[in-house]
N, C-alpha and C positions, 0 to 999 in steps of 0.2 A: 889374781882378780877374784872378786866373791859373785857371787850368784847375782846378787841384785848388781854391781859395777858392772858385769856385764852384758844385762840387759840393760841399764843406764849410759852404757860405752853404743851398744846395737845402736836405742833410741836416738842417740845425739848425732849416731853416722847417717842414720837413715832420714833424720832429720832436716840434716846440714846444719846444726845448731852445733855453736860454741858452747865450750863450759860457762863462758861469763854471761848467755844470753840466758843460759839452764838456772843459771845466778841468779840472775835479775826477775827472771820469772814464777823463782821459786822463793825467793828471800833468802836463800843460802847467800853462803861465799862462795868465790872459786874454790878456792882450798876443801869447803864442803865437798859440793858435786865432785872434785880430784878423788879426796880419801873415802867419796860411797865406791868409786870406779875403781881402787885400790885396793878394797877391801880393807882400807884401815880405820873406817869411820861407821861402827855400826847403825843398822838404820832400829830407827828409834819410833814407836806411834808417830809422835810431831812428824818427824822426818819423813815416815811413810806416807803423810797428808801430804806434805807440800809437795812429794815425787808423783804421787797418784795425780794430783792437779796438775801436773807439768805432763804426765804422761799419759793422761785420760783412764787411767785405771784406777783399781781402789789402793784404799791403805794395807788390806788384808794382804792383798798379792806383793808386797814389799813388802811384808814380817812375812811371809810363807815364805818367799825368796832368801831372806836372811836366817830362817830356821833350819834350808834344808842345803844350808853349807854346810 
């Protein structure tokens, strides 16, 4: 699991949010939100927008997350 899945795995527990509500609210896929939590999907500027909106934080701290795997 990468840095940012699993602050994105914490968020969705602590939540009680599904991956497919994190979907909908993000305009990902499942498969998206799956492979940031996986570590198989790297997060990407775009990417870090639409997770910062879903998680209330910014874009910076998902590329920081994903740099200091």
């Amino acid at each position: 699991m990468s840095r940012p899945g699993e602050f994105l795995r914490f968020l969705l527990v602590e939540e009680e949010m599904l991956v497919d509500t994190a979907a909908e609210r993000t305009g990902l896929t499942p498969q998206q939100i799956a492979g940031v939590i996986a570590g198989t999907l790297p997060v990407t500027p775009e990417l870090a927008e639409k997770l910062a909106r879903l998680a209330g934080t910014t874009a910076q701290f998902w590329l920081k997350l994903q740099a200091e795997q």
